[in-house]
PQR file of N, CA, C, O and H, with PARSE charges and radii, in Angstrom:
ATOM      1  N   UNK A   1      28.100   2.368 -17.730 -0.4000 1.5000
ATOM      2  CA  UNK A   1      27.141   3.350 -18.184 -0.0000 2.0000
ATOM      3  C   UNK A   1      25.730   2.748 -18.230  0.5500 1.7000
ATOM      4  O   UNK A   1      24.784   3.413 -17.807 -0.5500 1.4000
ATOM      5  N   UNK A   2      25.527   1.339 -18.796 -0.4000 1.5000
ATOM      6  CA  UNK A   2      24.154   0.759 -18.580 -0.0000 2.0000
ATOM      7  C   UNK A   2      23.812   0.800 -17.979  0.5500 1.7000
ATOM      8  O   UNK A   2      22.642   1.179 -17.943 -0.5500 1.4000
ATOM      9  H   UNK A   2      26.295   0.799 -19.140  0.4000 1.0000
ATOM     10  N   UNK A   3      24.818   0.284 -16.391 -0.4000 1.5000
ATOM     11  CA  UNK A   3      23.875   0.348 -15.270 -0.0000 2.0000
ATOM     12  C   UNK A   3      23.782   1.252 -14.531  0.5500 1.7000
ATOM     13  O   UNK A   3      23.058   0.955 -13.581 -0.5500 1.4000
ATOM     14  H   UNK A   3      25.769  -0.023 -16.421  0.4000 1.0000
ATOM     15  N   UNK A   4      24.385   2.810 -14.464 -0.4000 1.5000
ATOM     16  CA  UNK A   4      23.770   3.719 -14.044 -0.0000 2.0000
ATOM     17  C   UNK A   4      22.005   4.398 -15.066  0.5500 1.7000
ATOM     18  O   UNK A   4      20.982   4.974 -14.694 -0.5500 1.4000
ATOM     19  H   UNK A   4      24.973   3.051 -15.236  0.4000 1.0000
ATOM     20  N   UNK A   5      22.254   4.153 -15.710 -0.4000 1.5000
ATOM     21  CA  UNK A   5      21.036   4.317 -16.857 -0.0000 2.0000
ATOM     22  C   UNK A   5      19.707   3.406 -16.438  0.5500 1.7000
ATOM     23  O   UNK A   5      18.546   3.809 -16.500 -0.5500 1.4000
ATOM     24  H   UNK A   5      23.084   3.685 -16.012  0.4000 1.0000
ATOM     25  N   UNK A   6      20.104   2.188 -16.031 -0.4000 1.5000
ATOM     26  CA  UNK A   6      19.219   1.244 -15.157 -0.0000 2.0000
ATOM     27  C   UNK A   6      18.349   1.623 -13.668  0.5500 1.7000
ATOM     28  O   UNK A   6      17.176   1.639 -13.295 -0.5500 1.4000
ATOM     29  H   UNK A   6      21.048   1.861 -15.980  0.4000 1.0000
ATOM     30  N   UNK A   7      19.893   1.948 -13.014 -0.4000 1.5000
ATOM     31  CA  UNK A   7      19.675   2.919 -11.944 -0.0000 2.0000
ATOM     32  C   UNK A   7      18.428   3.917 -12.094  0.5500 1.7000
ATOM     33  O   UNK A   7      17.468   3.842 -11.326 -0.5500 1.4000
ATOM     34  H   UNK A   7      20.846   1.935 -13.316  0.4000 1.0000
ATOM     35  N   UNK A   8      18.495   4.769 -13.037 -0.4000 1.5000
ATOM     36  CA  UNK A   8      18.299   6.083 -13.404 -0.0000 2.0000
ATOM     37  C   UNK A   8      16.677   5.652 -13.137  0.5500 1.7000
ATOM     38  O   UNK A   8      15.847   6.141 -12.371 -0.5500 1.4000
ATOM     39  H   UNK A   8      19.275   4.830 -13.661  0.4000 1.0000
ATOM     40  N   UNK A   9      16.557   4.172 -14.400 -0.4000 1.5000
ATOM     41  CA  UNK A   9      14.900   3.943 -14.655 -0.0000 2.0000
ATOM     42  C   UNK A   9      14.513   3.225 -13.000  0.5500 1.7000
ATOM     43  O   UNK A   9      13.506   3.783 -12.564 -0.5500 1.4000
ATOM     44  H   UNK A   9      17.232   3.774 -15.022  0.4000 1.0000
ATOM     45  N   UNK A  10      14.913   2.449 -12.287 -0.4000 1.5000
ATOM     46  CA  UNK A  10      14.253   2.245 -11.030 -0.0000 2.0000
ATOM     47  C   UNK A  10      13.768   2.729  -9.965  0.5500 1.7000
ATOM     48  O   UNK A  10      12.790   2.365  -9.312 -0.5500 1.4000
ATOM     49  H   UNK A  10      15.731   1.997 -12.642  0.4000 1.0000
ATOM     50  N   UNK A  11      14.848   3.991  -9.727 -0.4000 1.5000
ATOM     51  CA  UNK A  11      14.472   4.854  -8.915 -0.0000 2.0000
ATOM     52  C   UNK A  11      12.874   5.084  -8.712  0.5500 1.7000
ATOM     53  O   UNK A  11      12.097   4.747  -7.818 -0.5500 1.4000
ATOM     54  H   UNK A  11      15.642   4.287 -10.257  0.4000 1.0000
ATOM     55  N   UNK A  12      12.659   6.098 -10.427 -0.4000 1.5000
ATOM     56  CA  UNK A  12      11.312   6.412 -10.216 -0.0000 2.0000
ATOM     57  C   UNK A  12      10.040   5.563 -10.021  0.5500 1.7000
ATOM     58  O   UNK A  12       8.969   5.878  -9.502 -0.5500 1.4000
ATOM     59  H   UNK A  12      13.290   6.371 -11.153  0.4000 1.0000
ATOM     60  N   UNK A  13      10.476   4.311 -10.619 -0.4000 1.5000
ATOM     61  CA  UNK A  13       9.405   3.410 -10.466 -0.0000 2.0000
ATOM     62  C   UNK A  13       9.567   2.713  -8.689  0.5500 1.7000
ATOM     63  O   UNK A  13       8.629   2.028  -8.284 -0.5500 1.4000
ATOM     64  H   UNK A  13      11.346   4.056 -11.041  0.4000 1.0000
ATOM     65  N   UNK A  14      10.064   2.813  -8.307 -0.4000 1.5000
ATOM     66  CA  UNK A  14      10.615   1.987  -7.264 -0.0000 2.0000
ATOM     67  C   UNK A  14      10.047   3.635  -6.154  0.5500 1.7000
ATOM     68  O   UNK A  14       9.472   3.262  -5.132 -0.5500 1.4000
ATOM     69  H   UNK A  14      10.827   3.370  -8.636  0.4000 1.0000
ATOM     70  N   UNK A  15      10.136   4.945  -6.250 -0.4000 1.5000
ATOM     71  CA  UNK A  15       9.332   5.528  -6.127 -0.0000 2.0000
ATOM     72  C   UNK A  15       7.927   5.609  -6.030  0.5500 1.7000
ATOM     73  O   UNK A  15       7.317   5.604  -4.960 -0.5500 1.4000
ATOM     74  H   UNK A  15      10.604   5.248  -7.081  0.4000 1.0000
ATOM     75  N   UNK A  16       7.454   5.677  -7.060 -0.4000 1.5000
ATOM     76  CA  UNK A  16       6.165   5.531  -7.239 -0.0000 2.0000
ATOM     77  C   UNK A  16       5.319   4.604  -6.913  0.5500 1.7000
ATOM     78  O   UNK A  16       4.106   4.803  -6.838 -0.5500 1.4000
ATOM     79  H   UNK A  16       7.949   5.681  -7.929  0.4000 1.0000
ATOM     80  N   UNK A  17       6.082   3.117  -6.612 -0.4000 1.5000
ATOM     81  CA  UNK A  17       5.361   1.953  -6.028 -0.0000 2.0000
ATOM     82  C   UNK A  17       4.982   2.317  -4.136  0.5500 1.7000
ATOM     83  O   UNK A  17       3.974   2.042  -3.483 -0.5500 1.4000
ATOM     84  H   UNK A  17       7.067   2.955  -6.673  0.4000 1.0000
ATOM     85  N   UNK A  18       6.044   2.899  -3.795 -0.4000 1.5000
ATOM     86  CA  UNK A  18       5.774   3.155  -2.575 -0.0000 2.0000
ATOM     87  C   UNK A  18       5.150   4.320  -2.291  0.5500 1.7000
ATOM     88  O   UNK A  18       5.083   4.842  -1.178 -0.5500 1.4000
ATOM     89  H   UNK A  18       6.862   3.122  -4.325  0.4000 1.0000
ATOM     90  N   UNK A  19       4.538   4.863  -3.652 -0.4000 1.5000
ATOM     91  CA  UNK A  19       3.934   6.450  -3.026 -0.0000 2.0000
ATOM     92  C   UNK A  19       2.497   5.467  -2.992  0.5500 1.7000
ATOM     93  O   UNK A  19       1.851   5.548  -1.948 -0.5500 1.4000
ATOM     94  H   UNK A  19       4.592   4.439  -4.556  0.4000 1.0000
ATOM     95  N   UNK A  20       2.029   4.656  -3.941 -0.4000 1.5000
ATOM     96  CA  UNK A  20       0.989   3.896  -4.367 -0.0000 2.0000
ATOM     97  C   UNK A  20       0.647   2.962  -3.395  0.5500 1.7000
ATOM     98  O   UNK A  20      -0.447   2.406  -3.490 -0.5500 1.4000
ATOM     99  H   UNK A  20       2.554   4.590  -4.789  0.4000 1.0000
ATOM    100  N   UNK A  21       1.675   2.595  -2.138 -0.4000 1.5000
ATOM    101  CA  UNK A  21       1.654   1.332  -1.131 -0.0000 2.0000
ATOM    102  C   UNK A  21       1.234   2.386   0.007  0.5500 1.7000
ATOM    103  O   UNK A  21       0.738   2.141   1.107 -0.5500 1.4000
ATOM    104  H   UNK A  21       2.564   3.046  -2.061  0.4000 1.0000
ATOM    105  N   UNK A  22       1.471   3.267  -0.395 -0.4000 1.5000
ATOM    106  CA  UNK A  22       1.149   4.322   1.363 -0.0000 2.0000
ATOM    107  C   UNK A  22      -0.294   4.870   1.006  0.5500 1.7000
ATOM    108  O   UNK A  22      -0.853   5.399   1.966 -0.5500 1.4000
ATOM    109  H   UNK A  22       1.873   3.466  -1.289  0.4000 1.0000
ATOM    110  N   UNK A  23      -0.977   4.853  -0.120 -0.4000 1.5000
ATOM    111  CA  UNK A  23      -2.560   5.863  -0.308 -0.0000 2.0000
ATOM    112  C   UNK A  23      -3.643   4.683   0.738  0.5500 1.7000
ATOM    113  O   UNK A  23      -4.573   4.011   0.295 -0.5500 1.4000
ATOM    114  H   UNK A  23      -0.522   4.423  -0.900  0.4000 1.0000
ATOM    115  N   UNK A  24      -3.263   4.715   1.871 -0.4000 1.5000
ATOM    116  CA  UNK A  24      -4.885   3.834   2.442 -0.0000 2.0000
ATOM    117  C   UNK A  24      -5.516   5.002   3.202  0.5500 1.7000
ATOM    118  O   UNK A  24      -6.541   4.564   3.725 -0.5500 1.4000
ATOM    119  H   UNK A  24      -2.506   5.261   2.231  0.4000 1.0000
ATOM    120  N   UNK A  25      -5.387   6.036   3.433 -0.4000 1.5000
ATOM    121  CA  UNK A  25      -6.842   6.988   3.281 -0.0000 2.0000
ATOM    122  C   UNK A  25      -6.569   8.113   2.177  0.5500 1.7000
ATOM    123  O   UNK A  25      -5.832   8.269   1.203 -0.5500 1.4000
ATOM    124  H   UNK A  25      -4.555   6.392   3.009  0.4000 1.0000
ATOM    125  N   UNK A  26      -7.826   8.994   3.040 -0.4000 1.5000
ATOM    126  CA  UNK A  26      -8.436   9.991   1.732 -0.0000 2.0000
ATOM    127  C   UNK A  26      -7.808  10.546   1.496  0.5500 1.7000
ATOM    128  O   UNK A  26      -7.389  10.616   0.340 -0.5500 1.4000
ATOM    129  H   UNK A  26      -8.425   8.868   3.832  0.4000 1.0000
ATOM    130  N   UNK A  27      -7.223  11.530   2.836 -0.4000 1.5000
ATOM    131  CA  UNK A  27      -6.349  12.935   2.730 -0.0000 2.0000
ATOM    132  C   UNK A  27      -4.661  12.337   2.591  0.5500 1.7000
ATOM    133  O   UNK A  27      -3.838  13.108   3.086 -0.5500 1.4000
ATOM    134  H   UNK A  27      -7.563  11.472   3.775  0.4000 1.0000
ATOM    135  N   UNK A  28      -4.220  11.343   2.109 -0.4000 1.5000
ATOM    136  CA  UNK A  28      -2.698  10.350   2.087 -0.0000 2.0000
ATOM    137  C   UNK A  28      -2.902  10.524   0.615  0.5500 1.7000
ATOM    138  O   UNK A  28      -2.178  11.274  -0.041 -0.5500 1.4000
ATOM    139  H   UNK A  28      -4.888  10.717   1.706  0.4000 1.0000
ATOM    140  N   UNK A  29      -4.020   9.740   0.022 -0.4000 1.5000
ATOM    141  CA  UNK A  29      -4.456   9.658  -1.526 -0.0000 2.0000
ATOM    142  C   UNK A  29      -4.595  10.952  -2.292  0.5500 1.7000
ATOM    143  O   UNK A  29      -3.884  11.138  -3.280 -0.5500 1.4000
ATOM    144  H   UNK A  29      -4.607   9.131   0.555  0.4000 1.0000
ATOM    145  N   UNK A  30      -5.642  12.037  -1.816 -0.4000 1.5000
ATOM    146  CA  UNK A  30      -5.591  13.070  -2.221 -0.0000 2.0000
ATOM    147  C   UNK A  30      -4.324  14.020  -2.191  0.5500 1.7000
ATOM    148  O   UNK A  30      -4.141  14.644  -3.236 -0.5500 1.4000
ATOM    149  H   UNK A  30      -6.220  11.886  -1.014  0.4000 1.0000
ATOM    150  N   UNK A  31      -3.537  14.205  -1.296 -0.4000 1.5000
ATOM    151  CA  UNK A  31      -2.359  14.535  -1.387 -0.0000 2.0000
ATOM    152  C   UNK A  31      -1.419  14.274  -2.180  0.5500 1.7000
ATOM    153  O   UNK A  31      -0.700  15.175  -2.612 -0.5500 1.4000
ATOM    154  H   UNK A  31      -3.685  13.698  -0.447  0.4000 1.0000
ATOM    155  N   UNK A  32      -1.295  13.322  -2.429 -0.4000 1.5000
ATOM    156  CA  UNK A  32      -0.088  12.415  -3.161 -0.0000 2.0000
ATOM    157  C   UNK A  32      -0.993  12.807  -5.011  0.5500 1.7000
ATOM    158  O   UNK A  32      -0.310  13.070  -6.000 -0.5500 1.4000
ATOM    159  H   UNK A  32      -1.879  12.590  -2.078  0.4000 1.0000
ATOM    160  N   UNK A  33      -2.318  12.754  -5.041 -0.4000 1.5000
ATOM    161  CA  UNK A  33      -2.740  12.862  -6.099 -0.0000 2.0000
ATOM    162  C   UNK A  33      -2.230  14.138  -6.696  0.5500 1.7000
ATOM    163  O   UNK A  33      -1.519  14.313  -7.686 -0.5500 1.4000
ATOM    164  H   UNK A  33      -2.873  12.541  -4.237  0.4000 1.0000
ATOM    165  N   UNK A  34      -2.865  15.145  -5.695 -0.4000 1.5000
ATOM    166  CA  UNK A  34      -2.647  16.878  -6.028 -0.0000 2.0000
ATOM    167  C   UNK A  34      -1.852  17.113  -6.022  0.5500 1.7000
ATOM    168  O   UNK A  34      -1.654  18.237  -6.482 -0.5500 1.4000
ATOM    169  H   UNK A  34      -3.443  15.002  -4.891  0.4000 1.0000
ATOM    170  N   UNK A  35      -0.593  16.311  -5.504 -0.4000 1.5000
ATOM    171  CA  UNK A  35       0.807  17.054  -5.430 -0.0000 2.0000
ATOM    172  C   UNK A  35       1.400  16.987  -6.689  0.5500 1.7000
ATOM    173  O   UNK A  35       2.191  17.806  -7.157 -0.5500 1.4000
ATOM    174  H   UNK A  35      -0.754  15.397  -5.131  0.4000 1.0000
ATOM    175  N   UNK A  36       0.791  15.509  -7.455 -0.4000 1.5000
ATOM    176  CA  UNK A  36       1.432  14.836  -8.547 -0.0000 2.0000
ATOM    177  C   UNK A  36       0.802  15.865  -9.642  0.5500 1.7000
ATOM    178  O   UNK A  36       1.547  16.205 -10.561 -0.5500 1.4000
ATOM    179  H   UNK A  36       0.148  14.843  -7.076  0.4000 1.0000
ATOM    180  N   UNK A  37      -0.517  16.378  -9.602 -0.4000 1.5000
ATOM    181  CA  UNK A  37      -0.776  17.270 -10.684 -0.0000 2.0000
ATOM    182  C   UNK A  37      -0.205  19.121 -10.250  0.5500 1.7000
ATOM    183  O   UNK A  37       0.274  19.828 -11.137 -0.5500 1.4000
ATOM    184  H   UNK A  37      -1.123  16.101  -8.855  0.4000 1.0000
ATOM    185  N   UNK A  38      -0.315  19.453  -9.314 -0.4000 1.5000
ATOM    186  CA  UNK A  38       0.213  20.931  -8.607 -0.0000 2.0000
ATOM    187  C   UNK A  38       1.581  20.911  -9.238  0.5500 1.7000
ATOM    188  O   UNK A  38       1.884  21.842  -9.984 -0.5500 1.4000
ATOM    189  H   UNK A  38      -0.704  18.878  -8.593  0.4000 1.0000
ATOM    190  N   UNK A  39       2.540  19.814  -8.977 -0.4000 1.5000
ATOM    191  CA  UNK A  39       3.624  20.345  -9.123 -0.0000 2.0000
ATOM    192  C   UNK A  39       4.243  20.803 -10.500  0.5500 1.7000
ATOM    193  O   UNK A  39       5.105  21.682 -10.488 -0.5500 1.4000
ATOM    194  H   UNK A  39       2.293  19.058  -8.371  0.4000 1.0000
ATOM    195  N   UNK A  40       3.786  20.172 -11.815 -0.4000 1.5000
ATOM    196  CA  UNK A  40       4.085  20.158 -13.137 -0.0000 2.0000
ATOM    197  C   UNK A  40       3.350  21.642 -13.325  0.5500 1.7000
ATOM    198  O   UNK A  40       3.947  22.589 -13.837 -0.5500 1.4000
ATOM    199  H   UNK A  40       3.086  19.458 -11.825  0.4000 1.0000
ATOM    200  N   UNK A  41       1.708  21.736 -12.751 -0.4000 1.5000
ATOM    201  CA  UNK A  41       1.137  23.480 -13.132 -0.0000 2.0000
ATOM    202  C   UNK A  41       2.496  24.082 -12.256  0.5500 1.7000
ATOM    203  O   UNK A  41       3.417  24.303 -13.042 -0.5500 1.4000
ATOM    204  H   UNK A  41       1.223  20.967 -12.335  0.4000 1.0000
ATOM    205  N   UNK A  42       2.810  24.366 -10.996 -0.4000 1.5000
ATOM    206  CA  UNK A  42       3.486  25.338 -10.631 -0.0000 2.0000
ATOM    207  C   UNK A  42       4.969  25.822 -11.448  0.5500 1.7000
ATOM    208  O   UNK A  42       5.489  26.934 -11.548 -0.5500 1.4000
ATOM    209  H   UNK A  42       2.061  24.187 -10.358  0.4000 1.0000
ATOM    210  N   UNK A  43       5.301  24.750 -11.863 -0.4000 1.5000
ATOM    211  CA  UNK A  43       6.301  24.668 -12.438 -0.0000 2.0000
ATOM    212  C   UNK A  43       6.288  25.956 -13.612  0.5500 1.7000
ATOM    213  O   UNK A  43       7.242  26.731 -13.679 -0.5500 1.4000
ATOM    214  H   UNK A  43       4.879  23.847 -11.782  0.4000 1.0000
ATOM    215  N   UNK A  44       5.210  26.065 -14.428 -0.4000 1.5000
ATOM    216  CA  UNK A  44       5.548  27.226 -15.684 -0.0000 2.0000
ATOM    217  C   UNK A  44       5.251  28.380 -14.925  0.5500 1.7000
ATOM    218  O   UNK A  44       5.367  29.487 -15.450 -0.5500 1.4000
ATOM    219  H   UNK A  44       4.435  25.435 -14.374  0.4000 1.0000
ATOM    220  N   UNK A  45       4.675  28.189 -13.096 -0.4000 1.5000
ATOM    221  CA  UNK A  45       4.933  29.720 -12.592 -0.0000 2.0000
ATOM    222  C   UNK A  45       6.336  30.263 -11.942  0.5500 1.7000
ATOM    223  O   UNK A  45       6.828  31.391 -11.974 -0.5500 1.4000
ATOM    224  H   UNK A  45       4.580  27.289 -12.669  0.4000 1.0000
ATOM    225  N   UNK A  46       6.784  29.090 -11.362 -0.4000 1.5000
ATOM    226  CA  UNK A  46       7.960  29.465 -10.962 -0.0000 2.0000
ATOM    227  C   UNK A  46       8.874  28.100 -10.879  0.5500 1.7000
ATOM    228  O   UNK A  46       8.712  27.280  -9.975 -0.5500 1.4000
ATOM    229  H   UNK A  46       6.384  28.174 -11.337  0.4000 1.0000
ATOM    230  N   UNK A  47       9.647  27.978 -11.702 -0.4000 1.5000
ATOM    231  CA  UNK A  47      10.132  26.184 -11.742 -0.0000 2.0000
ATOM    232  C   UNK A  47      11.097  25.933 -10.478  0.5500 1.7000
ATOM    233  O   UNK A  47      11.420  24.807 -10.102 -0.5500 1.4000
ATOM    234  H   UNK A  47       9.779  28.644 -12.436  0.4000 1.0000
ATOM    235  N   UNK A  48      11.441  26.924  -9.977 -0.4000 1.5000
ATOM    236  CA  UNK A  48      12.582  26.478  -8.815 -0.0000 2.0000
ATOM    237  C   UNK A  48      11.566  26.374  -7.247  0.5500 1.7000
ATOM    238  O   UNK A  48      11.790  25.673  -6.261 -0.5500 1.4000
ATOM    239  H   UNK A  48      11.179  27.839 -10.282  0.4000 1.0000
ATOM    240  N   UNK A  49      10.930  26.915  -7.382 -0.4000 1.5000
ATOM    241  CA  UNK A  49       9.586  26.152  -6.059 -0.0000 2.0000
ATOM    242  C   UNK A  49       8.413  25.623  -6.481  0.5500 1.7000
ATOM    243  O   UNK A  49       7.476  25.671  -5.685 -0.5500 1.4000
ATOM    244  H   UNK A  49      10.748  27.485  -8.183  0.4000 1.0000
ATOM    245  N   UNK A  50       8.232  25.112  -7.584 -0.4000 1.5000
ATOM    246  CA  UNK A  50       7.175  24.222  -7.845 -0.0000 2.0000
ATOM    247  C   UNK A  50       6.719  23.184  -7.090  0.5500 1.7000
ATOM    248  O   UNK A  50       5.560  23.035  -6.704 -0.5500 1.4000
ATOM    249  H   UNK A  50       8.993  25.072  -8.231  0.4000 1.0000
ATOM    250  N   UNK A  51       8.005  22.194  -6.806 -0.4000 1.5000
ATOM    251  CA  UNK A  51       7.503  21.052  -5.597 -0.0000 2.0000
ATOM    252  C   UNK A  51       7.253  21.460  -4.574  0.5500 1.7000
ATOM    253  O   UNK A  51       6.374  20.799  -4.023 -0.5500 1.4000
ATOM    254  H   UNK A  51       8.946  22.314  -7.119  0.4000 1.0000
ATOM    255  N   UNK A  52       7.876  22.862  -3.611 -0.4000 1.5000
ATOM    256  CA  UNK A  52       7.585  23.222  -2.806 -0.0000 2.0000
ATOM    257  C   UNK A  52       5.805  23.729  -2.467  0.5500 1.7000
ATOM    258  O   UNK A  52       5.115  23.652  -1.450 -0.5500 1.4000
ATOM    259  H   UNK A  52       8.590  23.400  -4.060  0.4000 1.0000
ATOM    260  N   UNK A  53       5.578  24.170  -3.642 -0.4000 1.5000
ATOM    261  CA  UNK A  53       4.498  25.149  -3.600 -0.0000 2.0000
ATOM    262  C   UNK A  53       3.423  24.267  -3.966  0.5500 1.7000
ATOM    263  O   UNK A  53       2.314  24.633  -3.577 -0.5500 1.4000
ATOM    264  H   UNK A  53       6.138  24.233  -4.468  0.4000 1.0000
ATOM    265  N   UNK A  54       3.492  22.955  -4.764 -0.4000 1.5000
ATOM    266  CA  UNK A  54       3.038  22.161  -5.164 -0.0000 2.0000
ATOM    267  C   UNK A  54       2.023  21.229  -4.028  0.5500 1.7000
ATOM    268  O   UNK A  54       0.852  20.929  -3.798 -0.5500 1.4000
ATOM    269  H   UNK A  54       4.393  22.658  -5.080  0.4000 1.0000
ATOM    270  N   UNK A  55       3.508  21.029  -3.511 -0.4000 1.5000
ATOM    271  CA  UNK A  55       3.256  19.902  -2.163 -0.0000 2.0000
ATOM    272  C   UNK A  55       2.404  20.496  -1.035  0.5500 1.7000
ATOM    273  O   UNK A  55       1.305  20.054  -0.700 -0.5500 1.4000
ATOM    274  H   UNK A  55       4.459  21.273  -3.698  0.4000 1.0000
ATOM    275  N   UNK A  56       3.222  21.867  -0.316 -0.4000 1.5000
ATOM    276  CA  UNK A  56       2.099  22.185   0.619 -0.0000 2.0000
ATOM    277  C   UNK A  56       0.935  22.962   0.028  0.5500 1.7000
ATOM    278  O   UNK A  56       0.462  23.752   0.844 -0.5500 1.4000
ATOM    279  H   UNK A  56       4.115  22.226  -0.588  0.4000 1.0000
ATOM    280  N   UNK A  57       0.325  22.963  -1.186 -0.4000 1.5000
ATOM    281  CA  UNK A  57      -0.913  23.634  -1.495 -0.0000 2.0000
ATOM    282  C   UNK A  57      -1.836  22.171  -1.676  0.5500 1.7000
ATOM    283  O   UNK A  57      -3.052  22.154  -1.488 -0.5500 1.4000
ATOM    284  H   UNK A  57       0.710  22.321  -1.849  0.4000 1.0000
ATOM    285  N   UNK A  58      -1.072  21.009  -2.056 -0.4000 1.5000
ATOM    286  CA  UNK A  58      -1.474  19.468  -2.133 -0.0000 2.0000
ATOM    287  C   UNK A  58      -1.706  19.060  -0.804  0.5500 1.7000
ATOM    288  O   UNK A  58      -2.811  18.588  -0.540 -0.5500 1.4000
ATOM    289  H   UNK A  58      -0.084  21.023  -2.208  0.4000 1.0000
ATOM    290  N   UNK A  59      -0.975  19.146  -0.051 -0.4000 1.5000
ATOM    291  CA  UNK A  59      -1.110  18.870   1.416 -0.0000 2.0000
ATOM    292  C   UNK A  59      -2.459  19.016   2.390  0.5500 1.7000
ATOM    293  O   UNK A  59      -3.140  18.180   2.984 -0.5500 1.4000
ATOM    294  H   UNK A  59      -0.076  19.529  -0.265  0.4000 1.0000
ATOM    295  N   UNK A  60      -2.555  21.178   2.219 -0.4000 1.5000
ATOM    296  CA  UNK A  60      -3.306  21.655   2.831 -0.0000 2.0000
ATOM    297  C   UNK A  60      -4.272  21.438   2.422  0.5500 1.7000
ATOM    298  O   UNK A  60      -5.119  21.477   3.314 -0.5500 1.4000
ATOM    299  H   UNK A  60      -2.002  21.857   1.736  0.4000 1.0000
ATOM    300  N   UNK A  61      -4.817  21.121   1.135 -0.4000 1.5000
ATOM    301  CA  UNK A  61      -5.943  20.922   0.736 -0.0000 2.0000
ATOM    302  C   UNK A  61      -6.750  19.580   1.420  0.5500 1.7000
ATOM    303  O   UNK A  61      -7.894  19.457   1.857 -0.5500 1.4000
ATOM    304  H   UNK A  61      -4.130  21.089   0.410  0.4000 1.0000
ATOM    305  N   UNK A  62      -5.472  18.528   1.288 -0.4000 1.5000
ATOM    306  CA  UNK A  62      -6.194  17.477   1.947 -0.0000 2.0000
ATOM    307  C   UNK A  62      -5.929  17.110   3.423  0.5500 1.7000
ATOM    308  O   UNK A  62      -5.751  15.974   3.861 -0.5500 1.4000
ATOM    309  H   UNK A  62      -4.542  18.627   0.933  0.4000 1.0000
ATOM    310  N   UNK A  63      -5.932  18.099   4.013 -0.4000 1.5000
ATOM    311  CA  UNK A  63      -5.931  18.193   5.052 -0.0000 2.0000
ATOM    312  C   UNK A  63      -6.872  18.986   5.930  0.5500 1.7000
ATOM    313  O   UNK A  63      -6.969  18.939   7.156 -0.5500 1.4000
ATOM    314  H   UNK A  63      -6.076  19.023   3.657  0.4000 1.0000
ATOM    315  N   UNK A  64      -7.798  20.001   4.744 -0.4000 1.5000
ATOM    316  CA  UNK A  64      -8.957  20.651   5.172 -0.0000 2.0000
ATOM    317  C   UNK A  64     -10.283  19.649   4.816  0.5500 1.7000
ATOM    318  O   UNK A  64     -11.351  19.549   5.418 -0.5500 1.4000
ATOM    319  H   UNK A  64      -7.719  20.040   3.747  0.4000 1.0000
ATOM    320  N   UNK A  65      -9.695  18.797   3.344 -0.4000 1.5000
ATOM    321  CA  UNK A  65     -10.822  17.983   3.434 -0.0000 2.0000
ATOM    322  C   UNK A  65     -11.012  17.156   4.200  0.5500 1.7000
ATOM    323  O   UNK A  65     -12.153  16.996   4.634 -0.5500 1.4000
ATOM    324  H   UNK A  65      -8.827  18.878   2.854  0.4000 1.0000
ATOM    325  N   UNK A  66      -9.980  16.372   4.609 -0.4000 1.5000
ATOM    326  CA  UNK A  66      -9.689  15.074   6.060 -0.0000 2.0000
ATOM    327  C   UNK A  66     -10.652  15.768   7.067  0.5500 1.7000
ATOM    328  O   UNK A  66     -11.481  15.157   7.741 -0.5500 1.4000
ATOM    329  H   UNK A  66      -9.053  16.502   4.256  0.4000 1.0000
ATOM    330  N   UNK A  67     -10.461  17.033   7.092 -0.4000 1.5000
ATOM    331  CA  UNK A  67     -10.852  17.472   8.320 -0.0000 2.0000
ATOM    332  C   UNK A  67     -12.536  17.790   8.387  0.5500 1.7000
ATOM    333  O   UNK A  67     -13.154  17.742   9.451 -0.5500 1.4000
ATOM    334  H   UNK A  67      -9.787  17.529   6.545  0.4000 1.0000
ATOM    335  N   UNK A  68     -13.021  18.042   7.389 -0.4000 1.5000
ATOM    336  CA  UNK A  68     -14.225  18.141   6.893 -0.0000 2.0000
ATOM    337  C   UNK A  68     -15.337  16.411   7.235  0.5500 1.7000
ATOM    338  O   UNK A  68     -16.517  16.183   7.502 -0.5500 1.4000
ATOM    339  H   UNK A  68     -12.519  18.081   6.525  0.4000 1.0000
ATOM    340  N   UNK A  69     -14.340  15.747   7.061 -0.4000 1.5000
ATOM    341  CA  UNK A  69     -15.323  14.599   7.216 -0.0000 2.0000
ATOM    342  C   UNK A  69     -15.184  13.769   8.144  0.5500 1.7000
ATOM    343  O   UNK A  69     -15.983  12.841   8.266 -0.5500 1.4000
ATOM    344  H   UNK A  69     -13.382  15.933   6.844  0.4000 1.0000
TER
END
């Protein structure tokens, strides 16, 4: 039981190190940023497509700004 509980805590960090190893540009960084705040707001609109709705509204955004500059 500990060490699925162990499990449980690495994942996310072991996650998050590699979302943090991939931001070397704008629209990679901004994405990953907006997705991380989009998805928790979408969530009290509709919790079963939040990441969905989260991610590509995070996406497109930085992908109009990428494109902007």
């Amino acid at each position: 039981k500990d060490m699925m509980i162990g499990l449980a805590i690495v994942n996310p960090v072991y996650f998050g190190c590699m979302m943090v190893g991939a931001m070397k540009s704008l629209q990679i960084s901004l994405s990953i940023i907006l997705g991380a705040i989009l998805g928790p707001a979408f969530f009290f609109i509709s919790p079963e497509w939040s990441i969905l709705y989260g991610g590509v509204l995070a996406g497109t955004i930085a992908y109009f700004v990428g494109e902007l500059k």
